[in-house]
VOGU-3710 file (C-alpha; in Angstrom, 3 decimals, decimal comma):
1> xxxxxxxxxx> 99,435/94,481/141,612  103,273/94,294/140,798  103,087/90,563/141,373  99,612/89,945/139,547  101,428/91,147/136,550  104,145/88,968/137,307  101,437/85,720/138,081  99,783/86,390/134,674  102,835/85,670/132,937  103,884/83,007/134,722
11> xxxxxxxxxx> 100,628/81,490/134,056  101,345/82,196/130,417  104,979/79,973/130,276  103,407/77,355/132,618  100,573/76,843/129,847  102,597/76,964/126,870  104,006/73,446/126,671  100,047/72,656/126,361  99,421/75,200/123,845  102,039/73,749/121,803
21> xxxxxxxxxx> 100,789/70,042/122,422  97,513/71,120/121,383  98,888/73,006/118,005  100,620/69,790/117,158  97,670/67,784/118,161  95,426/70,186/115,719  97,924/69,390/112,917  97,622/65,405/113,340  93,771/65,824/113,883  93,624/68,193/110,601
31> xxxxxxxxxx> 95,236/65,180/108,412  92,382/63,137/109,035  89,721/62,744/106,514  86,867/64,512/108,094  84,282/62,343/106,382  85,651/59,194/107,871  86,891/60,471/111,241  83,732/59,517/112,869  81,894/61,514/115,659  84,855/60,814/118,558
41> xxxxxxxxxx> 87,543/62,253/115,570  84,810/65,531/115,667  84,903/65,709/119,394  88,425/65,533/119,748  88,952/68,177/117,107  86,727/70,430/118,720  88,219/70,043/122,107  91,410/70,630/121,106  90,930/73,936/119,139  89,226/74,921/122,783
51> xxxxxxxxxx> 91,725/74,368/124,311  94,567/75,812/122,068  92,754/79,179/121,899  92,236/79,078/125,618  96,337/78,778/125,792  97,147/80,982/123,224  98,603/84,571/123,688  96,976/86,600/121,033  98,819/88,865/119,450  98,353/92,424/117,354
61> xxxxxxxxxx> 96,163/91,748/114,152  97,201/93,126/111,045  94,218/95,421/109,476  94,622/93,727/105,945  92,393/95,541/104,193  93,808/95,441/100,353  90,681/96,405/98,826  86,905/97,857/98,893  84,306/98,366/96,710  82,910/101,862/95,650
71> xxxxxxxxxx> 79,194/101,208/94,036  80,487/99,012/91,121  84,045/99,761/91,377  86,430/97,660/93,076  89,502/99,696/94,765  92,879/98,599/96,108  93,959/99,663/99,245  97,127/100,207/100,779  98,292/100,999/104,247  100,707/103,579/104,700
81> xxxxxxxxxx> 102,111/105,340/107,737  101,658/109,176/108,088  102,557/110,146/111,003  104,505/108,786/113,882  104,750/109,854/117,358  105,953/107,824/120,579  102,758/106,483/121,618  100,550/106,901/118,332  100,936/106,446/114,439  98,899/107,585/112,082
91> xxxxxxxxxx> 97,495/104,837/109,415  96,200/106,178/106,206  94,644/104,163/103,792  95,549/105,267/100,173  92,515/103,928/97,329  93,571/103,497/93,847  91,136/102,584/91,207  91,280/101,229/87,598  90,320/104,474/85,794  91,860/108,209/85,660
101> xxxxxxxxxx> 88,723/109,845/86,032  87,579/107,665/89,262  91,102/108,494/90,705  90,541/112,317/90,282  86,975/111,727/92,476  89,084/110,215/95,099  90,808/113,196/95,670  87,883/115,094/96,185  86,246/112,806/99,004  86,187/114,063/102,272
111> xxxxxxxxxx> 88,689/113,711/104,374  88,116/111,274/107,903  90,092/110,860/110,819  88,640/107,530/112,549  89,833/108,085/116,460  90,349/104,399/118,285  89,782/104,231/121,655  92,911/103,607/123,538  91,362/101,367/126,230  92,755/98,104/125,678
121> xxxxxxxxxx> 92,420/96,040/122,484  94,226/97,457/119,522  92,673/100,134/116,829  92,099/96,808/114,337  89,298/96,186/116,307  87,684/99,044/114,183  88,768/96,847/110,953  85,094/96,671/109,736  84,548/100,287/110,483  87,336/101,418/108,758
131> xxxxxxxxxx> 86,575/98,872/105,822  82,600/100,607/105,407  84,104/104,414/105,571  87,380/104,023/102,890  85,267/103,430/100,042  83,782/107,013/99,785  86,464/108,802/102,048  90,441/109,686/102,290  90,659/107,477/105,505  92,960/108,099/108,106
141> xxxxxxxxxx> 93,195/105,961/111,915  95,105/106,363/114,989  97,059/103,216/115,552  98,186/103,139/119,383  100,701/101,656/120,370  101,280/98,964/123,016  102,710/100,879/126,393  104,908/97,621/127,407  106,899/98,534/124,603  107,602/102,044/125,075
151> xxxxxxxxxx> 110,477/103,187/127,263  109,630/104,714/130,702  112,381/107,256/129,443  109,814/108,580/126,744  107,702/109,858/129,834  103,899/109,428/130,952  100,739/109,492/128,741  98,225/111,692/130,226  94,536/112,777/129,227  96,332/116,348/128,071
161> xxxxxxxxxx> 98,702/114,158/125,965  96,512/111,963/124,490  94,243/115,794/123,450  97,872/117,472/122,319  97,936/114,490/119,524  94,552/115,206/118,780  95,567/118,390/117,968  98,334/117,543/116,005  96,822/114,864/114,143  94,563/117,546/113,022
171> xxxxxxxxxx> 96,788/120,291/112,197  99,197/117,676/110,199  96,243/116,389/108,336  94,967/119,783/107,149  98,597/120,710/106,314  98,300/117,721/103,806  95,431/118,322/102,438  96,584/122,033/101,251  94,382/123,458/104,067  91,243/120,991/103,494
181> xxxxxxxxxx> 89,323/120,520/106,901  88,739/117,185/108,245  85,738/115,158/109,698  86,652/113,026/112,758  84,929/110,015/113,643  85,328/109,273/117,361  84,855/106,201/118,752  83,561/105,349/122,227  86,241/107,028/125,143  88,369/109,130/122,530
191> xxxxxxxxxx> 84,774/111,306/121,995  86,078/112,960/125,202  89,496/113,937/123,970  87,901/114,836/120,890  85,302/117,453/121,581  87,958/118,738/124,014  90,643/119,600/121,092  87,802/120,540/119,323  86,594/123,413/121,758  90,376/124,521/122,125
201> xxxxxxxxxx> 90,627/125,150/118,140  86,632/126,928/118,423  87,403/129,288/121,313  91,258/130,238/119,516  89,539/130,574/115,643  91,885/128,522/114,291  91,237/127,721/110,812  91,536/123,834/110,855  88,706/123,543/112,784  87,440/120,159/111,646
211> xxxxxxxxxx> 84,271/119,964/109,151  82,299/117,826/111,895  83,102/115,354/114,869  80,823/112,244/115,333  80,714/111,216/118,656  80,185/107,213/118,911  78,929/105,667/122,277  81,457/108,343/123,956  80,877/108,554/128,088  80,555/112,732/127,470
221> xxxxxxxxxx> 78,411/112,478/130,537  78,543/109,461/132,155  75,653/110,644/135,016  73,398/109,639/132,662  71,367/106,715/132,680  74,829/104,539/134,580  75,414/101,112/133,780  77,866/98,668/135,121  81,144/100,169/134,387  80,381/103,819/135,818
231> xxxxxxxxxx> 78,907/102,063/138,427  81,754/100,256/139,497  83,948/103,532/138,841  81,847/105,318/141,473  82,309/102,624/143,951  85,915/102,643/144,053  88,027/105,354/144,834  90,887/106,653/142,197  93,722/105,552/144,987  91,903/101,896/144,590
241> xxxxxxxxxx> 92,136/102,169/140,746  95,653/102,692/141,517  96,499/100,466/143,818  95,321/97,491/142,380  94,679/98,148/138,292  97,941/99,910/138,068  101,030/97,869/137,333  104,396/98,714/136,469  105,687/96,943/133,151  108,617/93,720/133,970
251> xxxxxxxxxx> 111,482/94,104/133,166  111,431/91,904/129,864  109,634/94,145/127,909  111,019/97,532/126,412  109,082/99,700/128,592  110,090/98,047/131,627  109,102/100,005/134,678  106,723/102,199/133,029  102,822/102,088/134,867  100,000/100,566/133,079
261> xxxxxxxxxx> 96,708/99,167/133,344  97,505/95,519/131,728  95,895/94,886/128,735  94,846/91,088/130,500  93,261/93,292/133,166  91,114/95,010/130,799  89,955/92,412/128,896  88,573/90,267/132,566  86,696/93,463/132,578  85,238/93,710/129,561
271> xxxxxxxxxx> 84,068/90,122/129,199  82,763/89,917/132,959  80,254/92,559/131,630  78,543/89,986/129,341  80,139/86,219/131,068  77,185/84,322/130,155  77,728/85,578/126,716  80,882/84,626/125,980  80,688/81,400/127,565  77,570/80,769/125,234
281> xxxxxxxxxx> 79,817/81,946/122,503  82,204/78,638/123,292  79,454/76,488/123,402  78,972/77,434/120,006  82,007/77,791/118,737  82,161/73,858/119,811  78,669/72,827/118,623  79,634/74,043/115,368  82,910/72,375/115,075  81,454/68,848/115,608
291> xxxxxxxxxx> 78,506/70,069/113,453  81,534/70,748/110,693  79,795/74,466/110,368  83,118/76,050/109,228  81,156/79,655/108,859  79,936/79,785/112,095  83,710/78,612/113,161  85,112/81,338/111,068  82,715/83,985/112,337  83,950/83,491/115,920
301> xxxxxxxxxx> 87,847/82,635/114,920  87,327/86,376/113,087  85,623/87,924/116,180  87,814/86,482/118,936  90,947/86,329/117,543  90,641/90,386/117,183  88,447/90,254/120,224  91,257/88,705/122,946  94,201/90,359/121,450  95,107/93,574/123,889
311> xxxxxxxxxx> 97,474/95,438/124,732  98,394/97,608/127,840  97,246/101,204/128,140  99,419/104,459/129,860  98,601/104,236/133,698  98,866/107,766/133,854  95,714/107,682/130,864  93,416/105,348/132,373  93,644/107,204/136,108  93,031/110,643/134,108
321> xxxxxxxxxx> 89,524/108,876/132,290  88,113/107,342/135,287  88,904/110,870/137,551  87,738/112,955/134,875  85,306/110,995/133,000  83,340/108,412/135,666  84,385/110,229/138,902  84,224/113,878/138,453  82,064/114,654/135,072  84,248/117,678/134,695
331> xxxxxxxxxx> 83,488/117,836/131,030  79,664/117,824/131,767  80,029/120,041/134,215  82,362/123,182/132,518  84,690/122,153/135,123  87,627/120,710/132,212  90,656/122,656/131,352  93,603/121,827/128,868  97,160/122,888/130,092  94,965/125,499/132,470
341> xxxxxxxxxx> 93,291/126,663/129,207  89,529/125,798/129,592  87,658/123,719/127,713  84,700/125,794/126,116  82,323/123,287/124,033  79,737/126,604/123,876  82,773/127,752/121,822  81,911/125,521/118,809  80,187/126,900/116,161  81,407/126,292/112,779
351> xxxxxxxxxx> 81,892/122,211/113,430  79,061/120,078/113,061  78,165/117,712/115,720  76,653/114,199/115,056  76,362/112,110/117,655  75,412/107,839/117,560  74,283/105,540/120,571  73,389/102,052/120,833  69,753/101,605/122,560  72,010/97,904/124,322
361> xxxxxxxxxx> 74,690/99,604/124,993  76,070/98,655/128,734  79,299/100,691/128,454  78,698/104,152/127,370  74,852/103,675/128,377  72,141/105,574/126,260  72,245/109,810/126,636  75,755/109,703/128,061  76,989/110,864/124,397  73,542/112,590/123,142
371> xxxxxxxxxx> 74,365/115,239/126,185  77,283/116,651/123,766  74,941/118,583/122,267  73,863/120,156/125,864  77,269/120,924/125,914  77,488/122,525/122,291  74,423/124,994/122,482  76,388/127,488/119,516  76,046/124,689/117,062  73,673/125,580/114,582
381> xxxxxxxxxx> 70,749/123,630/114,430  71,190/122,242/110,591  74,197/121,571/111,639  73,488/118,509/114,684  72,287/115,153/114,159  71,151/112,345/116,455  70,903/108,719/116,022  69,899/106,077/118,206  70,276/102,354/116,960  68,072/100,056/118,057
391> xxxxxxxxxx> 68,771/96,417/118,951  72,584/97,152/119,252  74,885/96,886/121,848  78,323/99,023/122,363  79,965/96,994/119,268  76,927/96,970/117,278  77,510/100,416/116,749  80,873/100,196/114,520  80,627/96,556/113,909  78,212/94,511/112,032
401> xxxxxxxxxx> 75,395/94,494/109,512  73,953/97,555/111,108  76,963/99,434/111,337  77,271/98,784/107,596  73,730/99,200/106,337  72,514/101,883/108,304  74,881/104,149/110,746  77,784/104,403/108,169  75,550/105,304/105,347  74,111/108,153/107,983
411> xxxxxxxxxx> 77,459/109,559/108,863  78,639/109,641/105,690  75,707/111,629/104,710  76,244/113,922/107,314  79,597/114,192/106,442  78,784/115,321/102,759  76,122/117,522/103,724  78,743/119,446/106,003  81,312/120,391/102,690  77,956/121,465/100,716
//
């Protein structure tokens, strides 16, 4: 695996002479008049922004969110930093409106922790969830960082860790908030770590328990209903995981040494899941560029430019998810402890529980993340919602027209309803 690492990035010098042939190409091809370029001048454009994108190395997005609109008003947004540790920083988004009396309701909105998965592609992939919750929330995300880049002297990144910042992220956000509770909004593999910091602040009464924890297409019991990905987890021992995902970082990057699971490895993975998919998502990304369709072009430039961009994820992490997680169940089955503290969902009572599934979804497969409540039987009954989307996929359930028009709108009720 060592050497696979060291192929991929070979491959990536060998193929960037032609990247930058085709960016200069692009350029010449742009300065033609597209109206008298003819159908060859089309073709060629087209085939050389396939190309380019094909030879690119994508690289972190920036969130750029600057503003949002709250019913009629429009607010400006800006991104701050709240909290730092070695593998995680805190992103807030501060809102400012126009009027005094708008930016004392503000204040008073409820107070959301969105939790990114760290599983490969960076937390801007969430850009359009975060962008549908700021308007009517004090928004907060969890901006991981890339493990090449972190020095093996900082030390591993285990499941324990990643529920340790969970805990801290919570404890530092209440502290701002002059004791306010938070929601958390968890979404896809960080429902896990979630519910788990979550039961360890129930069963000790501590008094920043959050307000309520949605659970988003989260594999909370991942015997249910398998798909392709716990499939293939099952199949394969954890030594195999190790032996050939894990690689340790070269030695030209900052955290040389350290093991990871490559960010390039996780992304093969994710788009062998849907290949035909993708591929028909070139096509069309081609059709419409002879066609001169610049929104369809911009739709899949938006998409796949956030889409391909990944970075590599804690070795020690991604062995911990697929033992605990798609191996062993050992949340589902009371089995979990924290530190050798256990990990007591039956402990929650005074957090709400939401959970939201995609009826598509092929990576945290329907009733994997509805068995949460199972697992919370204290939770008062007012206080649980379901919601099952139909006609949506993993993605479709934070990205997208219906993550927009219809689950945000139903968290954010259930948020409200939770500070009543």
């Amino acid at each position: 695996m060592y050497m696979l690492y060291h192929l991929h990035e070979l491959k990536n010098a060998a193929l960037w002479p032609t990247h930058m042939a085709t960016e200069a190409a692009s350029a010449l091809l742009d300065a033609v008049d597209a109206d008298h370029s003819g159908l060859y001048g089309r073709y060629m454009r087209a085939s050389t922004e396939l190309l380019e994108r094909n030879t690119r190395i994508y690289e972190k997005p920036a969130f750029g969110i600057t503003h949002v609109q709250r019913n009629k008003a429009v607010l400006a947004v800006e991104e701050k930093e709240h909290f730092h540790k070695t593998f995680c920083t805190i992103k807030e988004f501060s809102r400012t409106a126009t009027t005094d009396s708008l930016n004392r309701e503000l204040k008073n909105d409820p107070i959301v922790l969105i939790s990114a998965p760290l599983s490969g592609h960076f937390a801007t992939l969430l850009r359009d969830t975060a962008r549908a919750v700021i308007p009517f929330h004090q928004t907060y995300i969890t901006d991981w960082n890339d493990s090449k880049l972190i020095p093996a002297s900082n030390g591993p990144f285990t499941l324990e860790d990643y529920v340790e910042y969970t805990l801290d992220f919570i404890r530092s956000l209440t502290q701002k908030h002059a004791g306010r509770r938070i929601h958390i909004i968890a979404v896809c593999q960080p429902s896990v770590p979630v519910l788990m910091a979550t039961s360890l602040l129930a069963l000790y009464k501590e008094n920043c328990q959050p307000y309520s924890i949605t659970l988003m297409g989260g594999p909370i019991d991942a015997r249910i209903n398998p798909g392709k990905v716990n499939t293939f987890s099952t199949e394969h021992s954890l030594d195999w995981f190790k032996k050939n995902i894990i690689s340790p970082v070269p030695s030209y990057y900052k955290g040389a040494g350290r093991d990871v699971c490559p960010g390039f490895i996780l992304l093969g993975g994710f788009m062998s899941l849907n290949p035909e998919r993708h591929q028909e998502a070139m096509n069309k990304l081609f059709q419409h560029l002879v066609q001169g369709d610049m929104e369809g072009v911009d739709m899949h430039r938006k998409f796949y430019d956030e889409y391909r961009a990944v970075m590599d994820v804690p070795g020690e992490y991604f062995l911990d998810s697929i033992y605990h997680s798609f191996q062993n169940y050992t949340l589902a089955k009371g089995e979990m402890t924290w530190k050798d503290y256990p990990i007591t969902p039956e402990a929650i009572n005074k957090t709400a529980l939401m959970t939201v599934e995609g009826e598509l979804d092929d990576i945290s497969c329907p009733g994997q993340t509805l068995a949460a409540h199972n697992l919370c039987k204290n939770i008062p009954e007012h206080k649980r919602k379901t919601l099952l989307q139909k006609g949506v996929g993993h993605y479709g359930i934070f990205n997208g027209s219906r993550w927009r028009n219809t689950i945000q709108p139903s968290i954010a009720a259930f948020i409200r309803e939770q500070e009543q």
